[in-house]
C-alpha positions in Angstrom: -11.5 -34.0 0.2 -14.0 -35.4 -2.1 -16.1 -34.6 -4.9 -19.0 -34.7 -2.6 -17.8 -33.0 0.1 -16.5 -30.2 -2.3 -19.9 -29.5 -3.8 -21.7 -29.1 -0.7 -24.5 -27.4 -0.7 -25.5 -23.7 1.3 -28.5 -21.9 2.1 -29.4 -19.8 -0.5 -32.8 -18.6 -1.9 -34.4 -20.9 -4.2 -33.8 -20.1 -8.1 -37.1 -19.1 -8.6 -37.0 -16.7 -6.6 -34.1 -14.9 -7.3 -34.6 -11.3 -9.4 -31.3 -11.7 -11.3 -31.5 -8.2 -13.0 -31.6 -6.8 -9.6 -28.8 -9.6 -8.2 -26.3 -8.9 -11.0 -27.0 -5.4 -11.2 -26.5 -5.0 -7.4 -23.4 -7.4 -7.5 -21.8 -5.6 -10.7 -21.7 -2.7 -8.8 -19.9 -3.8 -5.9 -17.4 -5.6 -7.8 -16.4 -2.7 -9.4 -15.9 -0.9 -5.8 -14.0 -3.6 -5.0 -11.6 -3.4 -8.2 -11.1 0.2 -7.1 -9.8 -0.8 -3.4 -7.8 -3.0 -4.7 -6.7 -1.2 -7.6 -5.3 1.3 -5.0 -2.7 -1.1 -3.2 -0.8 -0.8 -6.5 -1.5 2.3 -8.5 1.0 4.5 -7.6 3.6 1.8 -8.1 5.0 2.9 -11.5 4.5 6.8 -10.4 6.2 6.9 -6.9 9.0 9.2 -7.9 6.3 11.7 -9.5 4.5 12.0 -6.2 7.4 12.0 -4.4 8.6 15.2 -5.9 4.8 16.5 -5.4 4.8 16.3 -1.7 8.5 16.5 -1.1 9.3 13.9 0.1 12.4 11.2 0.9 12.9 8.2 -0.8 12.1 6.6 2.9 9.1 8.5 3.2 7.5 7.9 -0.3 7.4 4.0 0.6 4.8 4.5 3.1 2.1 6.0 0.4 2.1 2.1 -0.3 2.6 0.3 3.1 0.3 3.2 5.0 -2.4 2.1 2.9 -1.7 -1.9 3.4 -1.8 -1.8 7.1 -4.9 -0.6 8.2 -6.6 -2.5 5.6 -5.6 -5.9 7.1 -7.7 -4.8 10.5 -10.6 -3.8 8.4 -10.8 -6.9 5.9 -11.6 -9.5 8.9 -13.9 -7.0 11.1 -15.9 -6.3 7.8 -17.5 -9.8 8.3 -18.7 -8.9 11.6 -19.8 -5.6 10.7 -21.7 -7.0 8.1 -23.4 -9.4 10.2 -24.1 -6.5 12.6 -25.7 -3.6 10.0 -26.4 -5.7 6.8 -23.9 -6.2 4.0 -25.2 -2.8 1.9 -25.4 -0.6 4.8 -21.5 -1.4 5.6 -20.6 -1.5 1.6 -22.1 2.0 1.1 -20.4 3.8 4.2 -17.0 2.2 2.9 -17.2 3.4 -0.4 -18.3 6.8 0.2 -15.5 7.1 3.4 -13.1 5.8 0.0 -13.9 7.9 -2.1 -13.8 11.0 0.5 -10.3 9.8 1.6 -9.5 9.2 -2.3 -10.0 13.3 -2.5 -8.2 14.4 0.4 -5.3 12.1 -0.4 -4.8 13.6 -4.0 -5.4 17.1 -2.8 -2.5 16.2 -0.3 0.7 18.6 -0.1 2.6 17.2 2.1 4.0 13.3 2.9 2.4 13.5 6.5 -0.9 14.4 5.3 -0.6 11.8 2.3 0.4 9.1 4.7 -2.7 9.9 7.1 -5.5 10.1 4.1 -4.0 7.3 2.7 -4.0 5.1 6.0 -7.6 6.0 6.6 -8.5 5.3 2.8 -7.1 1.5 3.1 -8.8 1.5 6.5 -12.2 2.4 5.5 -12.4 0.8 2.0 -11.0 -2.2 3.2 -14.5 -3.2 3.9 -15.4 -3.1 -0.3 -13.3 -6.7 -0.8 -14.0 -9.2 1.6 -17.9 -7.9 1.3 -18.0 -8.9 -2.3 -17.1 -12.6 -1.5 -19.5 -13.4 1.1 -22.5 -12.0 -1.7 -20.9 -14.4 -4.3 -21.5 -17.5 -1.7 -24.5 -16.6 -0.2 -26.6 -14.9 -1.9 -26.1 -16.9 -5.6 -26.9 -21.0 -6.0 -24.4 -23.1 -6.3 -24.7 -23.7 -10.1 -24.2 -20.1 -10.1 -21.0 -19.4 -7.5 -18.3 -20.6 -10.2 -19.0 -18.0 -12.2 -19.5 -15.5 -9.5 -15.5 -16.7 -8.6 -14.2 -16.3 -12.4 -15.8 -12.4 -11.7 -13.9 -12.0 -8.7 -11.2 -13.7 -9.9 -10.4 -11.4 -12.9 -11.0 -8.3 -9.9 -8.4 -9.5 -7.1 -5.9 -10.6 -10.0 -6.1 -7.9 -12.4 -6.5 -5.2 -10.2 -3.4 -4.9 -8.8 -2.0 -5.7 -12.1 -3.3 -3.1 -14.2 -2.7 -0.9 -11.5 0.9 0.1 -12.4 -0.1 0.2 -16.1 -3.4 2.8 -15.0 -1.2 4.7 -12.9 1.5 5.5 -15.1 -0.5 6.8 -18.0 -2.5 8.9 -16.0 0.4 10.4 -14.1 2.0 11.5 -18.0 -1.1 12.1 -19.7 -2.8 14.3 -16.7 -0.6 14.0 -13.3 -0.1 11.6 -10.1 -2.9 13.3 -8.5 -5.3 11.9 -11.0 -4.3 8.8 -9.6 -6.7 9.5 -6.4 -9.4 11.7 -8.1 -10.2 8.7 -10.4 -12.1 7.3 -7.8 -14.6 10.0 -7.5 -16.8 8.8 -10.8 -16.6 5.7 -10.1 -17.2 5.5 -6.9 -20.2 7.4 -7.4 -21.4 4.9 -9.9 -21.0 2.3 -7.4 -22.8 4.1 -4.4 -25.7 4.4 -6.5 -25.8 0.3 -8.1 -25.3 -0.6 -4.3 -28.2 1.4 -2.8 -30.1 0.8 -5.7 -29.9 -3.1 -6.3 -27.6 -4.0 -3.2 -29.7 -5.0 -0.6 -28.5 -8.7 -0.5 -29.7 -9.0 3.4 -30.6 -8.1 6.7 -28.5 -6.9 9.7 -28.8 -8.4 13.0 -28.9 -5.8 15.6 -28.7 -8.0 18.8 -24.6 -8.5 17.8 -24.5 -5.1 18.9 -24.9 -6.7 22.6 -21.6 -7.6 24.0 -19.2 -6.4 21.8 -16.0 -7.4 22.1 -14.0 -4.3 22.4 -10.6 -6.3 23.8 -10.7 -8.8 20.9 -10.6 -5.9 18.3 -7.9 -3.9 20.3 -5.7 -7.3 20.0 -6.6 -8.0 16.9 -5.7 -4.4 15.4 -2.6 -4.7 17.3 -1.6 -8.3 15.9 -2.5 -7.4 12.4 -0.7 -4.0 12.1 2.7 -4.8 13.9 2.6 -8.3 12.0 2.4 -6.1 8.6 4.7 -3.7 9.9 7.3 -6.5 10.7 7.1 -7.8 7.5 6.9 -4.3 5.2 9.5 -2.5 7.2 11.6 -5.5 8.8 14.3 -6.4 6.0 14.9 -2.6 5.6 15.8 -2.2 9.1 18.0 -5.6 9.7 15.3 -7.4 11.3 15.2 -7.8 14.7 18.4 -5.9 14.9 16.4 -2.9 15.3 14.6 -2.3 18.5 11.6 -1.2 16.8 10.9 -3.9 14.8 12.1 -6.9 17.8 9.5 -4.8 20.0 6.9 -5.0 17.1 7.9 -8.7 17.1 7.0 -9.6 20.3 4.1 -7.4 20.2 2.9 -9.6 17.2 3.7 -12.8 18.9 2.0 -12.2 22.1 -1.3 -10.1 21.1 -1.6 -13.0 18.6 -1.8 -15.4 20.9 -4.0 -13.4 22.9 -5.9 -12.9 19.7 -6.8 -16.6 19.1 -7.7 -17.2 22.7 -10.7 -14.5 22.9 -12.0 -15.6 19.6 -12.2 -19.0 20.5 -13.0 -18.1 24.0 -15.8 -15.4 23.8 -19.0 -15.6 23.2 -19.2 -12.9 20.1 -15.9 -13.2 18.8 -15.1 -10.9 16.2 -13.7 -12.9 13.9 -15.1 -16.5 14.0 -11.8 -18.4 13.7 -13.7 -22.0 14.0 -13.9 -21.8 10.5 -10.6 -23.0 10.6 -11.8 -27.1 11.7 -13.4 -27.3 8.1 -10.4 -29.1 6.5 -11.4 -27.5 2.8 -11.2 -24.1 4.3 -8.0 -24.7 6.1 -6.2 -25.7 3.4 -7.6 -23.2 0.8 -6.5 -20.7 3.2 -3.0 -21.6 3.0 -3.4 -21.8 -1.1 -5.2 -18.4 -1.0 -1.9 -16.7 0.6 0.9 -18.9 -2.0 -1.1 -17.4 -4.5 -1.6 -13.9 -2.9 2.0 -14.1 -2.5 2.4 -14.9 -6.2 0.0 -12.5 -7.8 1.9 -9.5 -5.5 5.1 -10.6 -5.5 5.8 -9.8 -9.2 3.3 -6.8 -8.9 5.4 -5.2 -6.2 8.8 -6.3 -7.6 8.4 -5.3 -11.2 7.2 -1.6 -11.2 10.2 -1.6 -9.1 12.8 -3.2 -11.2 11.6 -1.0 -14.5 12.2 2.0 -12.5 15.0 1.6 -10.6 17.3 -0.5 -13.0 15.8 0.3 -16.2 15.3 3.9 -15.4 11.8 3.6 -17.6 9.5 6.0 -17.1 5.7 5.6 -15.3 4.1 4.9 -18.8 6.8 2.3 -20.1 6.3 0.8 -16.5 2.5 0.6 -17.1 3.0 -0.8 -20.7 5.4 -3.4 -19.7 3.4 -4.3 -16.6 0.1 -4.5 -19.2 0.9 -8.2 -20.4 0.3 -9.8 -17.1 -3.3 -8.0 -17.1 -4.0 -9.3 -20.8 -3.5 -12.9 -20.0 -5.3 -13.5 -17.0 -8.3 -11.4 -18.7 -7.9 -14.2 -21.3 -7.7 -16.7 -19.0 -10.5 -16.3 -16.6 -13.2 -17.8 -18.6 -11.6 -21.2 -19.7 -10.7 -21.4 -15.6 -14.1 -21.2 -15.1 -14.7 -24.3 -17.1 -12.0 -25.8 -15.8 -13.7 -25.2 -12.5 -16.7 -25.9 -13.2 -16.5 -29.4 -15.1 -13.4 -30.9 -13.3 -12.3 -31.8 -9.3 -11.0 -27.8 -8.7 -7.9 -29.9 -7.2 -6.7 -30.3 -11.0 -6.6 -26.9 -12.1 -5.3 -25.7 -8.9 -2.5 -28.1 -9.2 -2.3 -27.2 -12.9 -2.4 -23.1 -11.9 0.5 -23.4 -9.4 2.9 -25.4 -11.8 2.4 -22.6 -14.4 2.9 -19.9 -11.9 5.9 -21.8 -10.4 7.3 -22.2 -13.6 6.4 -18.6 -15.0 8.6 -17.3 -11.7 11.3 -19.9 -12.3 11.5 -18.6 -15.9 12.7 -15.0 -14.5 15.7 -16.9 -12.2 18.2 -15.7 -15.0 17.1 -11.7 -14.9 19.9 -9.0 -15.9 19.9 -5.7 -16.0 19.3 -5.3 -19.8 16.0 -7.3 -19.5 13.1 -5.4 -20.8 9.2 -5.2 -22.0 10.0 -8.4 -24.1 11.9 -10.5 -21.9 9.4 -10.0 -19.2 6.4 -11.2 -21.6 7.2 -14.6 -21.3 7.3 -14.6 -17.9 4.4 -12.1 -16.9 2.2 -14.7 -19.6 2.8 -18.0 -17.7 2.6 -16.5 -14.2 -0.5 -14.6 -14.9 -2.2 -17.9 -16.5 -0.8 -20.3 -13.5 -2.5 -17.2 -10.6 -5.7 -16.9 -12.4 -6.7 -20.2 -12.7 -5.5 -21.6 -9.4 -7.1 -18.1 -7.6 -10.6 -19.2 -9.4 -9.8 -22.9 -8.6 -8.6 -22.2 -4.6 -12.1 -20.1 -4.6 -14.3 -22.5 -4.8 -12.3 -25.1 -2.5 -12.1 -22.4 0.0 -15.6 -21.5 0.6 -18.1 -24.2 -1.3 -18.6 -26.9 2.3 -18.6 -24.2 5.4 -22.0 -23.3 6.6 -24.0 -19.9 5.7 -23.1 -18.4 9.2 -19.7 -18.4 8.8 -19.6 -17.0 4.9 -19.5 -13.7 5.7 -16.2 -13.8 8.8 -14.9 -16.4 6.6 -14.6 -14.1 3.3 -12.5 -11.9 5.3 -9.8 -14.2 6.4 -9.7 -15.6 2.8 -8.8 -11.8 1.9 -6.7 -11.3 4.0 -4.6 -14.2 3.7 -4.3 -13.0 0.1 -3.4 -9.6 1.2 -0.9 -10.0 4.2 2.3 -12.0 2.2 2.3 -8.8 -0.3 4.5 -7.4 2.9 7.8 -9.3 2.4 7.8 -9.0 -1.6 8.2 -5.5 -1.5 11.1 -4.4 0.7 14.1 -5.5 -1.8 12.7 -2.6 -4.1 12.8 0.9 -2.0 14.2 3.3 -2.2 12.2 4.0 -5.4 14.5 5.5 -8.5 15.1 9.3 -7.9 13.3 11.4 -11.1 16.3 12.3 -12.4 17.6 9.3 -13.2 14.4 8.7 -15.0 14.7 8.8 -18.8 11.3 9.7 -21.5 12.3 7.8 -24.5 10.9 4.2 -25.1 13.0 1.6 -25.0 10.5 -1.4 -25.2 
């Protein structure tokens, strides 16, 4: 992996002619869909006992507002890149957002857990589309001397999303209630509907993909995905492969995997192009995507958690302990960028895992009596370590493989983020019951 090979060049229009009020206005917008999507995955973290009073609910049940959500999204993040290819990157953007923010409605109009579970399943499903989306635009659509700065955007979305999630959440559940937590979508999401029809049109579809579509390699693909994610969300709760359902989900996994990989590489319009996979830059940014995905949601699942459970704060004191995290890769994501930008992105990747490795090494001696300022330390030097070797992995990932596979390629790249969130959240439920919550601060 050289310096040449990592600053390969792809087809993209010349500078020229690019209308950068038009690009960055279009672009802007669906970043900030795509903060929303993945704002979602974590919003109700710091709230879950609220909602679960709302919809009366078990302390079982209430744990699948988050994983119903989860699931689905991993099928849609890879066939996004297809369907993109298919109608045309707006065309797909604007049907997710407006299915979001439809499902974002119905899920905080919910009154019961079934119907919360269902809304919420179909929001992750259909939204799903508004992340990987945003990453093929950044690579194909700006020049390279552009693209770093395109990543440091995304990179302060898919790392402080899900980290100012908890701190959102909580404040708008005390300050309004948890149903605000769905209904904030609306505004927004109309704001981004109209920046993407407006200034979004980033490229054509191609209609003839429609020819041959490879209705078996979805149906494996959905199955592989969603049992794999069910295995890992649901699997240490249930003993692992003690229980029947999860050894049956297990094999399922293993064997419509397999299946999986075969008809991609097999058929002639695969739907996700898995040959992506011989560019040796890609292949191993993949696997650094998921350590960090795995780092960024690990403490993002676990801590909400912790606060609640052992601590017995309340959803605001969650979200104000949880804000430090937020605050330092905000600070961060600029001088990662330069780092990026004027270095071999090896060094500050290397450099962003040791902080991040250190930062969760930090919290090896946790007690029960450790609060907001205990956890600053360690929130600070993770959040640092994540953002700058998620801006750093970025550009390692995606900078040598061909235009054609950009847009199939984003997906995987998200959803190797996305998929290790699974086993990180499990030692956590069930969530704190309400009444063993407490008002007062005690940060």
């Amino acid at each position: 992996m050289t310096d040449t090979v990592l600053s390969a060049p792809t087809a993209v229009p010349a500078t020229s002619d690019i209308d950068w009020t038009k690009l960055f206005l279009g672009f802007g917008a669906m970043v900030i869909g795509q903060f929303m999507a993945i704002l979602d995955i974590q919003i109700v973290a710091a709230s879950l006992p609220q909602i679960q009073a709302g919809v009366g609910a078990s302390a079982d049940q209430v744990s699948w507002i988050q994983t119903a959500y989860l699931i689905p999204e991993v099928v849609m993040i890879p066939l996004s890149g297809y369907l993109s290819r298919l109608w045309g990157t707006q065309k797909v953007y604007l049907v997710s957002c407006a299915g979001f923010i439809i499902m974002s409605v119905l899920t905080g109009l919910s009154s019961s857990i079934d119907m919360m579970i269902i809304t919420r399943a179909l929001q992750g499903f259909i939204g799903g589309a508004m992340i990987p989306t945003v990453f093929a635009v950044a690579f194909t659509a700006f020049p390279p001397e552009r693209r770093v700065t395109a990543s440091v955007i995304m990179g302060l979305i898919v790392t402080l999303a899900p980290t100012v999630g908890p701190t959102l959440g909580g404040h708008l559940t005390e300050w309004l209630s948890w149903r605000w937590l769905f209904f904030i979508n609306v505004p927004t999401g109309l704001i981004v509907l109209f920046g993407v029809a407006r200034w979004g049109k980033f490229d054509e579809g191609d209609p003839s993909l429609k020819t041959g579509f490879d209705w078996f390699g979805l149906t494996v693909m959905a199955a592989f995905l969603m049992s794999l994610q069910f295995v890992l969300e649901e699997g240490a709760k249930n003993s692992w492969l003690q229980d029947d359902l999860i050894l049956g989900l297990a094999v399922l996994a293993a064997v419509s995997g397999v299946l999986f990989v075969w008809r991609s590489l097999t058929y002639v319009n695969p739907i996700v192009e898995l040959r992506a996979f011989a560019n040796r830059n890609f292949s191993i940014g993949m696997l650094m995507t998921a350590v960090s995905g795995a780092s960024l949601f690990g403490g993002t699942f676990l801590l909400p958690q912790f606060l609640g459970r052992v601590r017995h704060y309340s959803a605001s004191e969650v979200g104000t302990t949880m804000v430090i995290s937020g605050l330092s890769m905000f600070a961060t994501g600029p001088i990662a960028g330069r780092l990026v930008r004027k270095t071999d992105p090896r060094l500050p990747m290397f450099i962003g895992f040791m902080l991040a490795g250190w930062g969760m090494y930090m919290a090896h001696g946790v007690t029960k009596d450790w609060g907001f300022w205990e956890f600053a330390g360690v929130q600070a030097c993770r959040g640092v370590g994540v953002m700058i070797a998620m801006i750093a992995t970025q550009q390692i990932t995606m900078s040598t493989l061909p235009p054609h596979m950009v847009k199939n390629a984003s997906g995987l790249v998200n959803l190797a983020r996305a998929t290790p969130a699974g086993p990180w959240a499990w030692p956590c439920w069930p969530p704190a019951s309400p009444s063993r919550r407490r008002s007062t601060t005690t940060t």
